[in-house]
C-alpha positions as CSV (number, residue, x, y, z in Angstrom):
1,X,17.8,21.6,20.0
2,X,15.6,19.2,18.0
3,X,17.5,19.2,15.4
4,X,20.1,17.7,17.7
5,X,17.7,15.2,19.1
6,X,17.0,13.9,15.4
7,X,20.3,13.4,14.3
8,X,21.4,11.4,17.7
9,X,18.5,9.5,17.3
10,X,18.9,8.7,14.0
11,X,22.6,7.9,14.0
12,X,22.0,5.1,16.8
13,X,19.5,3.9,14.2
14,X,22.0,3.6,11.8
15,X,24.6,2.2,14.3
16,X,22.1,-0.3,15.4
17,X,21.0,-1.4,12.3
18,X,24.4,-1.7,10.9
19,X,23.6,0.3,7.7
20,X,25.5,2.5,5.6
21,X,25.4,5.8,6.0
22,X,23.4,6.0,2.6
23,X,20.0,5.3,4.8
24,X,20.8,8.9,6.0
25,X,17.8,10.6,5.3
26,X,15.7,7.4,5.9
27,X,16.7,7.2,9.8
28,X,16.0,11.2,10.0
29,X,12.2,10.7,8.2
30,X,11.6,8.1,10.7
31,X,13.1,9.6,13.9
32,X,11.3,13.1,12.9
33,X,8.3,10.4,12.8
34,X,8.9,8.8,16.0
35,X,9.2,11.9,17.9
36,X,6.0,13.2,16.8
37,X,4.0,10.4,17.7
38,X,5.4,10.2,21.1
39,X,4.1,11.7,24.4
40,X,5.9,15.2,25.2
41,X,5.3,17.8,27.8
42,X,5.0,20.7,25.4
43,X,1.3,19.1,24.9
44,X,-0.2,17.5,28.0
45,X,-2.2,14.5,27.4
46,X,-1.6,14.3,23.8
47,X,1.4,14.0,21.1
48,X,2.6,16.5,19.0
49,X,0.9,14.3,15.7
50,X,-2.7,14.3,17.8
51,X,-2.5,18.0,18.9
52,X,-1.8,19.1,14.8
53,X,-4.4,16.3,13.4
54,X,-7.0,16.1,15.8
55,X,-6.6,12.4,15.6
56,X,-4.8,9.3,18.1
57,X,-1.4,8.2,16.0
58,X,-1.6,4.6,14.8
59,X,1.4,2.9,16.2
60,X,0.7,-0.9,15.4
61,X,2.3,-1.1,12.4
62,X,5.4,0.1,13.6
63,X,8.7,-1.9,13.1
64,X,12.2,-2.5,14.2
65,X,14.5,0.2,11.9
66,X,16.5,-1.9,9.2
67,X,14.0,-4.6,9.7
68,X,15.1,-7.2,7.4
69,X,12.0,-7.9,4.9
70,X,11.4,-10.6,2.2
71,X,9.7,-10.3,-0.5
72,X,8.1,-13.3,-2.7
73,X,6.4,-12.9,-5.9
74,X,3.7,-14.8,-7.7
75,X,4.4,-17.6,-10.0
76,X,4.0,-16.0,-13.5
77,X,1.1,-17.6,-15.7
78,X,2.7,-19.0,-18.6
79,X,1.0,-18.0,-22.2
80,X,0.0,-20.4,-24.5
């Protein structure tokens, strides 16, 4: 059943995100993530990630799936 879950979820990642299909195994990683650091009845009071660790998830750095990032690099000292 969960493997059902992670490929549902991580196909309306893809849809969402309008990627290719080739991010397959990235929407699975993070949807596999996801669901561990959320709340479930299985363990009261805690998520799955806090209940194997011992430790609160840290959720801030979290971001939108297919997030479109730049990236800018340094101005290259030139030799002389």
């Amino acid at each position: 059943r969960i493997n059902r879950t992670l490929i549902e979820a991580a196909m309306s990642m893809l849809i969402d995100s309008h990627l290719p299909h080739s991010f397959w195994a990235e929407a699975i990683s993070t949807a596999a993530y996801l669901r561990n650091r959320s709340p479930t009845r299985a363990v009261a009071g805690m998520t799955p990630y806090e209940a194997w660790t011992g430790r609160k998830p840290q959720v801030d750095g979290l971001r939108e799936f297919g997030f479109q990032a730049l990236c800018t690099y340094p101005k290259m000292k030139e030799r002389s």
